[in-house]
C-alpha positions in Angstrom: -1.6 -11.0 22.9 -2.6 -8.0 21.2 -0.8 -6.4 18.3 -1.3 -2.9 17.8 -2.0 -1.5 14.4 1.1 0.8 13.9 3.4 -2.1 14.0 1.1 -4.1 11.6 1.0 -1.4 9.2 4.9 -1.2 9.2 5.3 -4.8 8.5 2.7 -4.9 5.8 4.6 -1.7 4.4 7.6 -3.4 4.3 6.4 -6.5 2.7 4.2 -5.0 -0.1 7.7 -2.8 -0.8 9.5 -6.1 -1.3 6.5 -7.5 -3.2 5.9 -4.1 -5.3 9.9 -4.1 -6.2 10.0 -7.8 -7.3 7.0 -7.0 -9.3 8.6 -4.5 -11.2 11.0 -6.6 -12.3 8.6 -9.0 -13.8 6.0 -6.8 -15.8 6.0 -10.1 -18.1 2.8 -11.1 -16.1 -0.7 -10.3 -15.1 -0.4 -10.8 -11.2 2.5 -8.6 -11.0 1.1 -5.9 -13.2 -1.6 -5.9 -10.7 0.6 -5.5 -7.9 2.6 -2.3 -9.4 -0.3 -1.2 -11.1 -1.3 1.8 -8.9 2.3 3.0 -8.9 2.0 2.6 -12.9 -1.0 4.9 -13.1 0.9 7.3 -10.9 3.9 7.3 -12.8 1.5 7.6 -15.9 -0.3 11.0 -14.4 3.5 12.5 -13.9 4.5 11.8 -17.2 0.9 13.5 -18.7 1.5 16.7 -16.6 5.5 16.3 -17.5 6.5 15.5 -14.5 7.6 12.3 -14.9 10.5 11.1 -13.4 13.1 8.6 -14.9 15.8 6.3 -13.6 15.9 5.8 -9.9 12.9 8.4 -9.5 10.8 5.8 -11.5 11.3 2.9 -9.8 11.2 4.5 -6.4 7.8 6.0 -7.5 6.4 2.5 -8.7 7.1 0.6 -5.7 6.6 3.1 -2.8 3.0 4.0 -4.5 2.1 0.7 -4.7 3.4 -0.2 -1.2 1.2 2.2 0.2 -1.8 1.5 -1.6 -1.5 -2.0 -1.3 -1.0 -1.4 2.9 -4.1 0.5 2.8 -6.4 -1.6 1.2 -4.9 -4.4 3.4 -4.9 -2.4 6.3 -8.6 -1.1 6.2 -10.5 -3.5 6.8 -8.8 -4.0 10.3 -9.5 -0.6 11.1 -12.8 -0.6 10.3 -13.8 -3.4 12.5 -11.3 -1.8 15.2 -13.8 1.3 15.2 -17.1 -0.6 14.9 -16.0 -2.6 17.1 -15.6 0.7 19.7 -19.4 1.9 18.9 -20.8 -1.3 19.6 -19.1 -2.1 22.7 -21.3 -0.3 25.7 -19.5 2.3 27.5 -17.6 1.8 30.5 -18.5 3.7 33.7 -15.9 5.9 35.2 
């Protein structure tokens, strides 16, 4: 069984947007800092060029920042040995 990469990068989206919103409701402690943190520095940025947004716009920027960072640096590693993977393999004859 093979599960291709789109549909593990949607899952891991979702669950690092579950994980990133129940974060930001706990900023109390260090591992869920960490978790939020990239959508923190984001939000940070916005607010230095005045930009920032407040409300809704704040916590939608938090956790979707941090949901795709945290899917990235999940996700890369798998992709990386996806494509060394396809240069070490010989080539097939046609």
């Amino acid at each position: 069984m093979r599960i291709r990469l789109r549909y593990l990068a949607i899952a891991l989206l979702v669950l690092t947007s579950i994980a990133a919103a129940v974060a930001l409701g706990h900023m109390n402690n260090l591992p869920a800092f960490i978790a939020i943190a990239p959508g923190y520095l984001v939000q940070a940025w916005l607010f230095e060029t005045h930009r920032a947004l407040g409300g809704f716009g704040y916590q939608v920027t938090m956790v979707g920042v941090s949901a795709v960072v945290w899917t990235l640096i999940i996700i890369s590693p798998a992709v990386a040995l996806r494509l060394l993977r396809r240069l070490v393999r010989p080539g097939r004859a046609a």
